[in-house]
Backbone bond lengths (Angstrom), bond angles and torsions (degrees), N, CA, C in turn:
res aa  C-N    CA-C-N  psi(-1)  N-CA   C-N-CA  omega(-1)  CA-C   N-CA-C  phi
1 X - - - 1.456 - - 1.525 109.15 -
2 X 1.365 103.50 123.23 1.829 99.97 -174.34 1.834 99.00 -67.41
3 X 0.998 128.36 165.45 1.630 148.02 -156.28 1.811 95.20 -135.81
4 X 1.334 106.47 151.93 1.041 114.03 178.46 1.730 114.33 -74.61
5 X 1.694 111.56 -44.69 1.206 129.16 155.46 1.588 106.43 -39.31
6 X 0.804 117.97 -77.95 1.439 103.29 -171.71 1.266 135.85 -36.07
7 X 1.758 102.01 -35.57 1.571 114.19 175.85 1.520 113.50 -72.52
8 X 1.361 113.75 -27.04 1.560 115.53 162.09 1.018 133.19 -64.70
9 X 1.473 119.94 -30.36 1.413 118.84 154.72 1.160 108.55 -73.01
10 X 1.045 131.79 -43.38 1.667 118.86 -172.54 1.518 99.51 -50.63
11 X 0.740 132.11 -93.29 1.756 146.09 168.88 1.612 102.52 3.31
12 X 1.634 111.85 -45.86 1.492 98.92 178.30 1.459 120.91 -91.90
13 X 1.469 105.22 14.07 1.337 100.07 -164.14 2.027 88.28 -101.39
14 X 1.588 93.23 -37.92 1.432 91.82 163.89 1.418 140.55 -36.97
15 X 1.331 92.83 -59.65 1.677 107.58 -169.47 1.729 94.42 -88.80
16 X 1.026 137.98 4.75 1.599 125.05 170.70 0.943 105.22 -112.68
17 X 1.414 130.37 -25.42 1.969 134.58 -170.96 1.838 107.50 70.10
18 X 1.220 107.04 40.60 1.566 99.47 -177.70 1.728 102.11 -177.34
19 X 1.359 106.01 153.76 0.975 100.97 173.04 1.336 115.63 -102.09
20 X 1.418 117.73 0.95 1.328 121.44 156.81 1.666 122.98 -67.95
21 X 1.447 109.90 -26.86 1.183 128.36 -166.38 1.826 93.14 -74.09
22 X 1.753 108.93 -57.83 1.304 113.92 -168.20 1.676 110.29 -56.88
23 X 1.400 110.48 -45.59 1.900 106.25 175.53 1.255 106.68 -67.91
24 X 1.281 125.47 -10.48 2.171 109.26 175.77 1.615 90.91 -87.04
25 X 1.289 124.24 -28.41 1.653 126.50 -164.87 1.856 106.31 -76.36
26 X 1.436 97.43 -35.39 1.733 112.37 179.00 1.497 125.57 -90.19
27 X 1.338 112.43 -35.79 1.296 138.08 -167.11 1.174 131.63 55.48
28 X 1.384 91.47 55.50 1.665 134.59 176.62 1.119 136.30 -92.32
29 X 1.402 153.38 -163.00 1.420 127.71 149.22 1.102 98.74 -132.30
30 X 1.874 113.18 154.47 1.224 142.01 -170.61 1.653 101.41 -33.51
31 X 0.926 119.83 -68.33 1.796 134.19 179.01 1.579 96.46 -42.16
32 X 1.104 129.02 -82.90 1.142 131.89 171.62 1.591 118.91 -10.78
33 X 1.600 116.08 -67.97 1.310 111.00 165.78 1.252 143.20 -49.13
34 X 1.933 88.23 -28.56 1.880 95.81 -177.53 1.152 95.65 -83.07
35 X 1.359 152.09 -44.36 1.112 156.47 167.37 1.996 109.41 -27.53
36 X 1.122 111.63 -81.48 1.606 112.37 164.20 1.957 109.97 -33.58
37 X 0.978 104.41 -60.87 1.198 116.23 -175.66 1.782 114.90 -28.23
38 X 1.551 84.81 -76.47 1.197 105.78 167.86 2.046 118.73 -37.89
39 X 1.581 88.77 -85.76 1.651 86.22 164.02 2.048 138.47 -8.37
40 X 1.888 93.93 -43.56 1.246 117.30 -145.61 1.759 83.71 -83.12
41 X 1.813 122.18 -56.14 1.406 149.70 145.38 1.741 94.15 -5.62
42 X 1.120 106.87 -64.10 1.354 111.04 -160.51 1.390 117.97 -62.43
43 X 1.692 107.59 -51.27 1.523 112.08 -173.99 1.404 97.80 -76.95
44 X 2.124 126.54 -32.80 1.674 93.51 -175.95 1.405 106.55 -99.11
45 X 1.367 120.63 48.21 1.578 135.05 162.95 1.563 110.75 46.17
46 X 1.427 130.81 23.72 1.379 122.05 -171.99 1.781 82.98 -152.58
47 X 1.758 100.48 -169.84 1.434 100.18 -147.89 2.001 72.37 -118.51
48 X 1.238 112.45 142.56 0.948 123.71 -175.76 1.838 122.35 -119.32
49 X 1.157 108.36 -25.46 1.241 136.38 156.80 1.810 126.93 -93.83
50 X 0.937 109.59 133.06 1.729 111.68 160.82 1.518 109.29 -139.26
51 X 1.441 108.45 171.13 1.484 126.09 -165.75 1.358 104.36 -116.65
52 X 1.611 124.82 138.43 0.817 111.90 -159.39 1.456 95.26 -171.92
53 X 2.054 95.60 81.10 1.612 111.19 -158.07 1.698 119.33 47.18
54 X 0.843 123.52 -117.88 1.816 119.30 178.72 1.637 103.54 -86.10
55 X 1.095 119.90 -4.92 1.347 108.00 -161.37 1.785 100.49 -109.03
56 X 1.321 96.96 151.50 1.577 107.61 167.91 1.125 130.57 -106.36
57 X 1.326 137.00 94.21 1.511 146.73 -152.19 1.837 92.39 -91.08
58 X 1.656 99.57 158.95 1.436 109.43 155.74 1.512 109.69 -112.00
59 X 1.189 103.17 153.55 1.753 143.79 -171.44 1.635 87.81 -54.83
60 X 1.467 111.76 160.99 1.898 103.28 148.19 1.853 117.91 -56.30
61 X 1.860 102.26 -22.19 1.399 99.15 -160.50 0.977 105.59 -86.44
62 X 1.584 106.09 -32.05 1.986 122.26 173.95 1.555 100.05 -58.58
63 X 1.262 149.69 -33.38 1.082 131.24 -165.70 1.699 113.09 -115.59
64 X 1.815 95.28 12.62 1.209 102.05 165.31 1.741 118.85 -97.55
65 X 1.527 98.40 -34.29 1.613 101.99 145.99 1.136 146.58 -90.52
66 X 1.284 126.35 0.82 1.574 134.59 137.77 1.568 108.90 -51.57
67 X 0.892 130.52 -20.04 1.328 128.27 -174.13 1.331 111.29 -88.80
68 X 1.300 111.79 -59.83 1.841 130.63 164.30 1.739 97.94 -49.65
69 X 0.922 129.19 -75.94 1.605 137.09 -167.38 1.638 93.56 -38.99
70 X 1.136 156.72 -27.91 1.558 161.96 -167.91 1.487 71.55 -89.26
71 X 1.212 135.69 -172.58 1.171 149.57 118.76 2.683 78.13 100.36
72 X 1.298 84.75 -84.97 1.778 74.67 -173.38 1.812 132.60 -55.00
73 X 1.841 97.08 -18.22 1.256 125.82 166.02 1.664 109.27 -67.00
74 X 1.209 129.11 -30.76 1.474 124.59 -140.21 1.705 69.36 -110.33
75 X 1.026 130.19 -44.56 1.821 132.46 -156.94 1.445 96.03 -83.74
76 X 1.514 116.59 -25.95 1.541 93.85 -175.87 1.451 101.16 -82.66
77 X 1.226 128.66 -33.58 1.174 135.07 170.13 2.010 144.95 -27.62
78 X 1.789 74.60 -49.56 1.297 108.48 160.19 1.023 121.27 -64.76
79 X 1.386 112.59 -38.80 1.717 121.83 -163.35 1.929 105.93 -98.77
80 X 1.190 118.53 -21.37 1.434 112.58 158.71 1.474 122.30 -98.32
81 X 1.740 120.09 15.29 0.925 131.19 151.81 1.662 126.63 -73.74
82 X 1.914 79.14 -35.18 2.130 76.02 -166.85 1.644 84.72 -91.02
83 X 1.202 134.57 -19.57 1.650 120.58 -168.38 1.882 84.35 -70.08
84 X 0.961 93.76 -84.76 1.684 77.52 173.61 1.657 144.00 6.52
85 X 1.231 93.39 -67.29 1.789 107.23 168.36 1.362 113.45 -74.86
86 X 1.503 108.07 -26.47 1.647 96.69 168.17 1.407 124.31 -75.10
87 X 1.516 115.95 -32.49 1.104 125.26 -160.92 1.710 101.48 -89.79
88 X 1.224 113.23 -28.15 1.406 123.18 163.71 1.931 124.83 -76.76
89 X 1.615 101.57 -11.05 1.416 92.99 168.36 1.313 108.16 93.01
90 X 1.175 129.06 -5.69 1.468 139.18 125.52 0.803 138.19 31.10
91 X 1.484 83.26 -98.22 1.874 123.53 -160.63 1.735 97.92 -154.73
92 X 1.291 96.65 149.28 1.464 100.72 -168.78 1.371 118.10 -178.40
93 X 1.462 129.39 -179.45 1.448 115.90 177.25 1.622 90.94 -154.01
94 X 0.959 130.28 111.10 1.781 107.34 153.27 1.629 122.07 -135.37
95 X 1.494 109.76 119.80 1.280 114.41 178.03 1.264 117.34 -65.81
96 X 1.333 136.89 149.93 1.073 146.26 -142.46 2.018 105.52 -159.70
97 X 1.267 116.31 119.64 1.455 117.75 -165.53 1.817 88.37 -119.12
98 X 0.987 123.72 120.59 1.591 110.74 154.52 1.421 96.82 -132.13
99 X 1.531 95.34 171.76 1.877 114.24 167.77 1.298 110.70 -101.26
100 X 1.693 113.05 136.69 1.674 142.54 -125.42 1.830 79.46 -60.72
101 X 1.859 144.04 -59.48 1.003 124.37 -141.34 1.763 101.90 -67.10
102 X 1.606 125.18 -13.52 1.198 113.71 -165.65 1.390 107.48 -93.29
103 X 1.745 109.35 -28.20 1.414 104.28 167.83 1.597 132.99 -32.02
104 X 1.334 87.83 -43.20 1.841 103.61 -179.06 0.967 101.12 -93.10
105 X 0.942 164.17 -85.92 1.787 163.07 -153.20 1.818 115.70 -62.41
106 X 1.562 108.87 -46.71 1.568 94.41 -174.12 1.611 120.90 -124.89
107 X 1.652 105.33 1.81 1.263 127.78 173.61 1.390 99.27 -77.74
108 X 1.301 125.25 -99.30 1.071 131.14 -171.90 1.887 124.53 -15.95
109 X 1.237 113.55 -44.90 1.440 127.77 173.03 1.520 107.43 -67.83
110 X 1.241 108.50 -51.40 1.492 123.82 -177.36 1.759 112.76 -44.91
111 X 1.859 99.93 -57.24 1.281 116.10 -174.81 1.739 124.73 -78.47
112 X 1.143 99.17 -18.40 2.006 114.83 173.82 1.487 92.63 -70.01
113 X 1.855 121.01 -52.44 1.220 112.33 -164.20 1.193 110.83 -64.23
114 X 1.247 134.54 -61.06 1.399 141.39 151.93 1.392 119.87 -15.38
115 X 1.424 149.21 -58.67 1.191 145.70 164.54 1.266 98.61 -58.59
116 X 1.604 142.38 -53.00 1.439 112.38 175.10 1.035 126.08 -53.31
117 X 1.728 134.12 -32.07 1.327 114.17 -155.79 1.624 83.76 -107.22
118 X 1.368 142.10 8.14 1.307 135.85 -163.87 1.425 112.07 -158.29
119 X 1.410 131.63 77.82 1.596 116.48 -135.46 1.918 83.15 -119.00
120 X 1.652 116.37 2.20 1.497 101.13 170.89 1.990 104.19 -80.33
121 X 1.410 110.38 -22.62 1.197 102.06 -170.64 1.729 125.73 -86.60
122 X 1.030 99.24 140.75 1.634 111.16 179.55 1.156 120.50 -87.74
123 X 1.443 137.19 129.18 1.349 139.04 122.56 1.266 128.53 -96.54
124 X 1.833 98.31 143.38 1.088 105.62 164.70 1.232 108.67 -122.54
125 X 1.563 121.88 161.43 1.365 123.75 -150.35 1.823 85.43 -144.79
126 X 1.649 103.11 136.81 1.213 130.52 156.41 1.672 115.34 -134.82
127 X 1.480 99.61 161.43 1.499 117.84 -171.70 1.703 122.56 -105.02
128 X 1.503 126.05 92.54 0.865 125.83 147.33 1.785 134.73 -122.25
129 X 1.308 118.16 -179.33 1.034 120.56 -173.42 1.200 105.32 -102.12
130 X 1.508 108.31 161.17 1.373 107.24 161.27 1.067 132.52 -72.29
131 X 1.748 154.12 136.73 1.376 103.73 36.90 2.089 93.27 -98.03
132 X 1.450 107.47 -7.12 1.841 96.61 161.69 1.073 134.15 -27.32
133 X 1.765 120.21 -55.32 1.406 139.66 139.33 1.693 114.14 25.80
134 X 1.134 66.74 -90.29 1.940 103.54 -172.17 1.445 105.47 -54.51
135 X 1.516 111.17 -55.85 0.866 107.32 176.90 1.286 155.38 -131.91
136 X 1.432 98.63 72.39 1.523 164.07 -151.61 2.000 95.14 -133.01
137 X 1.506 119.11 -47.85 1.782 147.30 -142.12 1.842 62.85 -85.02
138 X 1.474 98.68 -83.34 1.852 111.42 -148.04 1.296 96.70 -51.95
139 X 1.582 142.51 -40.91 1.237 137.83 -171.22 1.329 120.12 -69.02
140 X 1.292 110.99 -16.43 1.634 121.08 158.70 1.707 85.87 93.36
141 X 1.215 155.02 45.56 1.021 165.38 -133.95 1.858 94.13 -146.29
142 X 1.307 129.44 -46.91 1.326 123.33 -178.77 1.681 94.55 -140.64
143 X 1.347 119.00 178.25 1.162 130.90 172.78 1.619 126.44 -114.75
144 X 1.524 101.02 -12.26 1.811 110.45 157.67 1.293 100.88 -160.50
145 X 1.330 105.16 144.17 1.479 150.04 -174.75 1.500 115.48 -77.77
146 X 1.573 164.60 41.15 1.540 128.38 172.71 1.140 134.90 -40.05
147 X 1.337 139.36 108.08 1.146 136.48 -146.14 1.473 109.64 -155.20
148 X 1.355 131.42 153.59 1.353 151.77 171.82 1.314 115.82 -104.10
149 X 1.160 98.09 177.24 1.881 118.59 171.89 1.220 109.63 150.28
150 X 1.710 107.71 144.14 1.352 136.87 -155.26 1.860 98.95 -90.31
151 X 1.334 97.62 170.45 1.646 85.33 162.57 1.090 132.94 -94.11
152 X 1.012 137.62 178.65 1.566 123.90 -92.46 1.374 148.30 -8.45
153 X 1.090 135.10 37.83 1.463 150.32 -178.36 1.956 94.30 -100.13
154 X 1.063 139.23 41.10 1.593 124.54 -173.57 1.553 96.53 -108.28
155 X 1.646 123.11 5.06 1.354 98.38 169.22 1.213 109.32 -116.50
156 X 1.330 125.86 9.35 1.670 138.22 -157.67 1.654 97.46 -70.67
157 X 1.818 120.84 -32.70 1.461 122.13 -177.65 1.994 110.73 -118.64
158 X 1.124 87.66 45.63 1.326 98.35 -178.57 1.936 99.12 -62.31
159 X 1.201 120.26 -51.02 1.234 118.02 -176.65 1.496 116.23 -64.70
160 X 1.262 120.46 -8.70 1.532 140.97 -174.55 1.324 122.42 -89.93
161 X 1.713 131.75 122.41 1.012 117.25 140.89 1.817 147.40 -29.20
162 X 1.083 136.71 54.57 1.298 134.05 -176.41 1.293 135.24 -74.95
163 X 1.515 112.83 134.67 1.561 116.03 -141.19 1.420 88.21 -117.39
164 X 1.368 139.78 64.22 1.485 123.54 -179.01 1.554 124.34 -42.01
165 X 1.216 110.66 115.48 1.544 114.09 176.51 1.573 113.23 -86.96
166 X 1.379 122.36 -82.27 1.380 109.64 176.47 1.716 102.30 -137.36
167 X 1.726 107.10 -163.44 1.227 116.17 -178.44 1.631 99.05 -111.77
168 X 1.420 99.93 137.25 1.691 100.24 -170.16 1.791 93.88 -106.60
169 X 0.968 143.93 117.54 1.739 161.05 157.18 1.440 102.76 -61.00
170 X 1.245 104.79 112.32 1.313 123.62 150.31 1.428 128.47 -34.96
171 X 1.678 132.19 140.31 1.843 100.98 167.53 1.789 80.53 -163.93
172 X 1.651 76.71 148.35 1.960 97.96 169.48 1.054 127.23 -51.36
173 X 1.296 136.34 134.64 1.490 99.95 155.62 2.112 107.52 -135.30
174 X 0.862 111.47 122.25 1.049 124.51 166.97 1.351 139.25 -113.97
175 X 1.441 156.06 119.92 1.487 172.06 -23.36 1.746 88.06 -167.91
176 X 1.862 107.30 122.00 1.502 76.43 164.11 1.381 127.68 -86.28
177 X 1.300 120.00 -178.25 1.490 114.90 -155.59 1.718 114.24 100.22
178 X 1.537 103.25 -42.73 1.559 97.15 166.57 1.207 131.71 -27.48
179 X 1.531 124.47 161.41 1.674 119.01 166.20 1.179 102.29 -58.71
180 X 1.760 134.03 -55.63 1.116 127.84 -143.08 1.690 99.73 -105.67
181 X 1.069 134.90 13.83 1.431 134.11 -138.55 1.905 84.58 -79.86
182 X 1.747 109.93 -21.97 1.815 99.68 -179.48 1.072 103.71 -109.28
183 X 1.819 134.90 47.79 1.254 111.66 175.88 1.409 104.81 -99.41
184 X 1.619 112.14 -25.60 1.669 94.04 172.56 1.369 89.79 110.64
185 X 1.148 141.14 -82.91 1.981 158.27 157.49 0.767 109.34 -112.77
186 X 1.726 101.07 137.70 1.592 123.16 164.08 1.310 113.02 -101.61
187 X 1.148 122.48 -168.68 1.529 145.04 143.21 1.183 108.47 -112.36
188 X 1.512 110.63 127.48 1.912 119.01 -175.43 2.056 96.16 -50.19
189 X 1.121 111.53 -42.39 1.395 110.59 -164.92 1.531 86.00 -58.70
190 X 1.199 159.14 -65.89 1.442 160.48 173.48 1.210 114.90 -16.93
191 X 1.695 133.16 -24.26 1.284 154.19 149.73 1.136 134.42 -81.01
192 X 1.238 115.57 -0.49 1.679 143.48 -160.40 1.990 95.61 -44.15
193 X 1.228 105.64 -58.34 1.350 122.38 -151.39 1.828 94.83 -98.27
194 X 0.918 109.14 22.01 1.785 100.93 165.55 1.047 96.37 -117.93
195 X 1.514 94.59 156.50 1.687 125.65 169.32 1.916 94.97 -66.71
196 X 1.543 103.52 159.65 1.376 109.11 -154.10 1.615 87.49 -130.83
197 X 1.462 125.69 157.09 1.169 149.53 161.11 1.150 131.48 -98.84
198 X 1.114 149.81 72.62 1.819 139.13 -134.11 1.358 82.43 -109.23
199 X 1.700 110.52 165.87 1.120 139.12 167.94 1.949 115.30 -110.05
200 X 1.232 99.32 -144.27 1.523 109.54 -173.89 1.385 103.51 -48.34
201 X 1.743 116.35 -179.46 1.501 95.10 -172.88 1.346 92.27 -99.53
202 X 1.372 141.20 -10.95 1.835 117.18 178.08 1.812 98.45 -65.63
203 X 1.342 109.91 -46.58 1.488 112.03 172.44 1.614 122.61 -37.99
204 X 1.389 115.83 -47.19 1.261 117.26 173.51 1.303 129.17 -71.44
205 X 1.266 110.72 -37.73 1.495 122.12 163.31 1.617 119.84 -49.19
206 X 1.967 104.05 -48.93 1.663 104.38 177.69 1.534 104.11 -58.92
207 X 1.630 112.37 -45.17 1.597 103.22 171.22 1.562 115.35 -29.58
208 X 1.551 113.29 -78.48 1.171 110.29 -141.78 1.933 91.47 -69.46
209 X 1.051 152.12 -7.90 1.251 161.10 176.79 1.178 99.86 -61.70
210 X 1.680 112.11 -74.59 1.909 118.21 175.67 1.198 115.28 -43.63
211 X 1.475 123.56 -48.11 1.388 124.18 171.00 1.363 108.06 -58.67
212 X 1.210 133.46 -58.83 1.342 128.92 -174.59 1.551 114.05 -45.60
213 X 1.275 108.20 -29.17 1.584 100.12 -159.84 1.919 89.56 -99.62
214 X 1.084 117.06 -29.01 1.440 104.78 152.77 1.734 152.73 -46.40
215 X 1.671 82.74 -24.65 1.454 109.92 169.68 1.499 117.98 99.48
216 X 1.626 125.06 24.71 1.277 146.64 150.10 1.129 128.15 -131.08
217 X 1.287 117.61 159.75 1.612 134.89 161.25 1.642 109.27 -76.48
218 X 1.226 109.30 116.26 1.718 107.38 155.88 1.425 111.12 -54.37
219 X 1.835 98.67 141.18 1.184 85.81 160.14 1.818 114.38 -118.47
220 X 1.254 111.46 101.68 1.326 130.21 -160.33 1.542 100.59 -74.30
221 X 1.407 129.06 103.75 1.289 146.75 151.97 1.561 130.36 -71.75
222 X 1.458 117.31 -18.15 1.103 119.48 145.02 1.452 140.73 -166.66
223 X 0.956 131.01 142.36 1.827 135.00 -158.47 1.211 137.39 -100.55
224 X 1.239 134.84 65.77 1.330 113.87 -168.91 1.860 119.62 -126.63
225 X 0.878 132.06 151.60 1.760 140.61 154.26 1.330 112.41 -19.53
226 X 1.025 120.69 -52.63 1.599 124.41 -172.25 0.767 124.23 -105.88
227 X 1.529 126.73 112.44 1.029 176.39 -28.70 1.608 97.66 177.77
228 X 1.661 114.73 -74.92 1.378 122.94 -174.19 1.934 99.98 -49.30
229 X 1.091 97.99 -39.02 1.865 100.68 -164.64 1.722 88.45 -75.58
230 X 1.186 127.33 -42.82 1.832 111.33 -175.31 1.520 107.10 -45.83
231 X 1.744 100.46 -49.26 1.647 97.07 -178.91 1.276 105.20 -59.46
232 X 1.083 130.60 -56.63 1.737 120.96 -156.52 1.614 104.51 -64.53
233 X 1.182 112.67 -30.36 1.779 94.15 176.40 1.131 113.54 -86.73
234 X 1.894 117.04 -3.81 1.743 106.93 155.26 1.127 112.45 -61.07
235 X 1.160 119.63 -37.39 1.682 117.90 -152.07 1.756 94.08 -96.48
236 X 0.587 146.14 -9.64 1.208 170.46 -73.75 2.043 96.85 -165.14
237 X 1.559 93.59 -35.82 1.710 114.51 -166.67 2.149 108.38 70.03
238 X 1.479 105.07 11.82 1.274 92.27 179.08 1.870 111.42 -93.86
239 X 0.677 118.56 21.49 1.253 105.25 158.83 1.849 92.27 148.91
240 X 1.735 102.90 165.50 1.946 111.65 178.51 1.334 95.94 -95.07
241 X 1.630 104.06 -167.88 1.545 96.19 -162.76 2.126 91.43 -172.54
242 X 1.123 88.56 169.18 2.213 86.94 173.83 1.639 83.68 -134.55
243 X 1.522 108.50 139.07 1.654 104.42 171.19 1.798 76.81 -149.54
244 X 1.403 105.45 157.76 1.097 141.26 -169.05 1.490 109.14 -69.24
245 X 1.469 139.26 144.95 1.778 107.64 -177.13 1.188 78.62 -90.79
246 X 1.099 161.04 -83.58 1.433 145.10 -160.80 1.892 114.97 0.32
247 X 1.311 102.34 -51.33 1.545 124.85 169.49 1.230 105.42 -47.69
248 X 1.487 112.83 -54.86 1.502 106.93 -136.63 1.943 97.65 -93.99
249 X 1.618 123.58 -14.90 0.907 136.43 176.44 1.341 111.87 -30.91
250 X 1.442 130.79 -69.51 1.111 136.75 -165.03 1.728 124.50 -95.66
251 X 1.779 101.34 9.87 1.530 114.53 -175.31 1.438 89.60 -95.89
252 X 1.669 118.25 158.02 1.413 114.07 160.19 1.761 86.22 -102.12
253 X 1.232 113.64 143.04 1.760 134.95 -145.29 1.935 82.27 -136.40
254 X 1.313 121.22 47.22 1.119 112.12 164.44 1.283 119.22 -79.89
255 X 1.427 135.15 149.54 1.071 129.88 -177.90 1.920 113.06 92.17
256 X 1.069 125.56 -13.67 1.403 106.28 -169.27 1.807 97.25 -132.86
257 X 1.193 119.23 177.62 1.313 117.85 172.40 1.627 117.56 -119.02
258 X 1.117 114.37 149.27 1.543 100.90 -170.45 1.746 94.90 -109.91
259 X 1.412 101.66 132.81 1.697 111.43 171.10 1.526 106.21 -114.30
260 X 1.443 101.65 139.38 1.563 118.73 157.40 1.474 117.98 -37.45
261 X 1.286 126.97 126.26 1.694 123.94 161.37 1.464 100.40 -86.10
262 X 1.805 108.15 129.58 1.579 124.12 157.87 1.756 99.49 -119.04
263 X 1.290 93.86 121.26 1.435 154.55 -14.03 1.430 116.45 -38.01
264 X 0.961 140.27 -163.24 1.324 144.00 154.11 1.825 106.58 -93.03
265 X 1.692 105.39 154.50 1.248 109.59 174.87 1.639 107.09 -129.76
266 X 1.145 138.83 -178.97 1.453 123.71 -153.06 1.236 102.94 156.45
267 X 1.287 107.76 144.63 1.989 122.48 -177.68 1.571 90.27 -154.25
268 X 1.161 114.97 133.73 1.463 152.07 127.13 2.035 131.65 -18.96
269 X 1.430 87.51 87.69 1.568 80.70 -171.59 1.427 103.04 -98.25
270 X 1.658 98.49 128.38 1.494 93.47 -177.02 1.949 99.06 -127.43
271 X 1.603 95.01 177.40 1.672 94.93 163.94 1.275 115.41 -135.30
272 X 1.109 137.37 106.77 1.193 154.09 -157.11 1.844 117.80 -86.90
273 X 1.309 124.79 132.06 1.408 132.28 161.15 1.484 132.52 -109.87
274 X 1.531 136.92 -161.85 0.931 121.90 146.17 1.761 112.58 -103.66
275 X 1.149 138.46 -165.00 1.201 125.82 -154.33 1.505 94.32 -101.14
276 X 1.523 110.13 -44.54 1.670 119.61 171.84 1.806 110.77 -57.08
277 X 1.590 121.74 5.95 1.323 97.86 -160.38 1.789 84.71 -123.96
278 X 1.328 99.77 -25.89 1.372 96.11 -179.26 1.598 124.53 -45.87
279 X 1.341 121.64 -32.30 1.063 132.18 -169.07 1.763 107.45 -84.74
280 X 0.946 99.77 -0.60 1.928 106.21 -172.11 2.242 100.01 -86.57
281 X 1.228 107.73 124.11 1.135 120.12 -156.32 1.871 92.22 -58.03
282 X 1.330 122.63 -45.62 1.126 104.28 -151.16 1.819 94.34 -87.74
283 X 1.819 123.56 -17.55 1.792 107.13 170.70 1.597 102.93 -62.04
284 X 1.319 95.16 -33.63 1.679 103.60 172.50 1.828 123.68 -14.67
285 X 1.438 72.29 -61.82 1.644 98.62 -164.25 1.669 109.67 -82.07
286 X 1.155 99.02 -62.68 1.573 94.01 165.24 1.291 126.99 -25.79
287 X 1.795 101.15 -69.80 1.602 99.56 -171.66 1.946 111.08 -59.82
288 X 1.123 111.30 -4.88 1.465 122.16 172.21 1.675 117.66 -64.07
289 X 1.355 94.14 -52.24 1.809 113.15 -169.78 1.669 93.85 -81.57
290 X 1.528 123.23 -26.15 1.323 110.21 173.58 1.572 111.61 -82.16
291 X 1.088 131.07 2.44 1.440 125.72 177.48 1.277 107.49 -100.20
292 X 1.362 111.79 -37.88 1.833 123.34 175.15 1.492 120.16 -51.34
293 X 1.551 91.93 -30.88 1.796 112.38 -159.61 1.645 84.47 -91.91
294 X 1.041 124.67 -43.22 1.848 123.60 165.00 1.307 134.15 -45.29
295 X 1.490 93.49 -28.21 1.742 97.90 -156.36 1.773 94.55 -61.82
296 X 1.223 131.53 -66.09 1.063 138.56 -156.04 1.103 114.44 -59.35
């Protein structure tokens, strides 16, 4: 198998005409070169060198791979240049998938920090939910995930790197003017008999679960993704609702009051990889600036 080394000596043995010339050019010794030399003879099975009194000539084949060796020399070059800048933080690329409440709240902080301390690397950022997320992650489609899940969901990323960021708290929210709008905490059973506001559909599902284990069915009158519109049809007096404070961070929530859930309710914000990607300096870093951007 020709060696990359080898083609570098060849090249100096070229352009100096000696193999004395090539070890002052390498800073090698004479033996050394004939040694490669030889080797190089061996794997492309023909004679690549000749002698020719003091001088060292190339073969037709030697000066058919001196020719090629320019051209595979300059590309390998290139190519342990850019691994380089990636692996040094450089240069880089990493896609990035979260769901819309983290975009605003733990992306953004995450990703400023990151371009400061790393301004060759790129993200790009798309929006899905969980459990798409993920798998969007396994399809090789992005390289980290922001993502949630309720409890019991802890084996759904068993095949996954998971980077737990924080615990996201559940909270009421109901219209002020309500009976309860000053109690501070409810019990979902304390809501039994209102019309309900659901959110996303893993969100709606933990609803009807919390309710269940409270000892009713919601009766959910209306459904939607967005977040700002759940509040406004609280405030709205059309119905209460549970949204995540993570959610509620970036809504202005005028008009309604937010109550404590007793028991408590709660989802899991995590950021997810694959196990081969974790080790790549710049998911590295990311999933770093997304835990930093959490802590608080």
């Amino acid at each position: 198998m020709i060696e990359a080394r080898h083609l570098r000596v060849l090249r100096a043995v070229a352009a100096t005409g000696s193999f004395s010339g090539a070890a002052r050019e390498l800073g090698c010794t004479q033996p050394a070169v004939s040694q490669q030399m030889k080797s190089l003879e061996a794997s492309a099975g023909t004679r690549l060198l000749v002698r020719a009194g003091r001088e060292t000539r190339l073969t037709q084949a030697g000066e058919a791979l001196v020719r090629h060796a320019t051209g595979i020399l300059a590309g390998l070059t290139a190519a342990e240049e850019e691994v380089a800048a990636i692996a040094g933080l450089r240069a880089g690329r990493v896609r990035l998938v979260s769901f819309p409440s983290g975009s605003s709240t733990l992306v953004p902080a995450a990703l400023a920090a990151l371009r400061a301390a790393h301004p060759g690397t790129r993200v790009c950022l798309e929006e899905a939910e969980p459990p798409r997320s993920a798998a969007l992650l396994r399809d090789g489609e992005c390289d980290v995930a922001l993502a949630f899940r309720y409890e019991g969901g802890e084996s759904e990323w068993d095949d996954l790197v998971v980077r737990p960021l924080l615990v996201d708290r559940l909270v009421g929210l109901v219209p002020e003017g309500h009976p309860l709008a000053d109690a501070g905490k409810v019990a979902l059973a304390d809501l039994a008999d209102q019309p309900w506001i659901a959110g996303c559909p893993r969100c709606r599902t933990q609803l009807v679960d919390a309710c269940g284990a409270a000892g009713f069915v919601p009766r959910i009158d209306f459904a939607t993704d967005d977040y700002p519109a759940v509040t406004g049809l609280v405030a709205a007096g059309l119905g209460v609702a549970m949204l995540p404070e993570l959610a509620l961070a970036s809504v202005r929530a005028e008009g309604v009051r937010r109550l404590g859930i007793d028991p408590p309710v709660s989802r899991e914000i995590v950021a997810l990889t694959l196990p081969d990607l974790a080790a790549v300096p710049a998911v590295a870093a990311t999933l770093d600036q997304l835990a930093v951007a959490a802590a608080p």
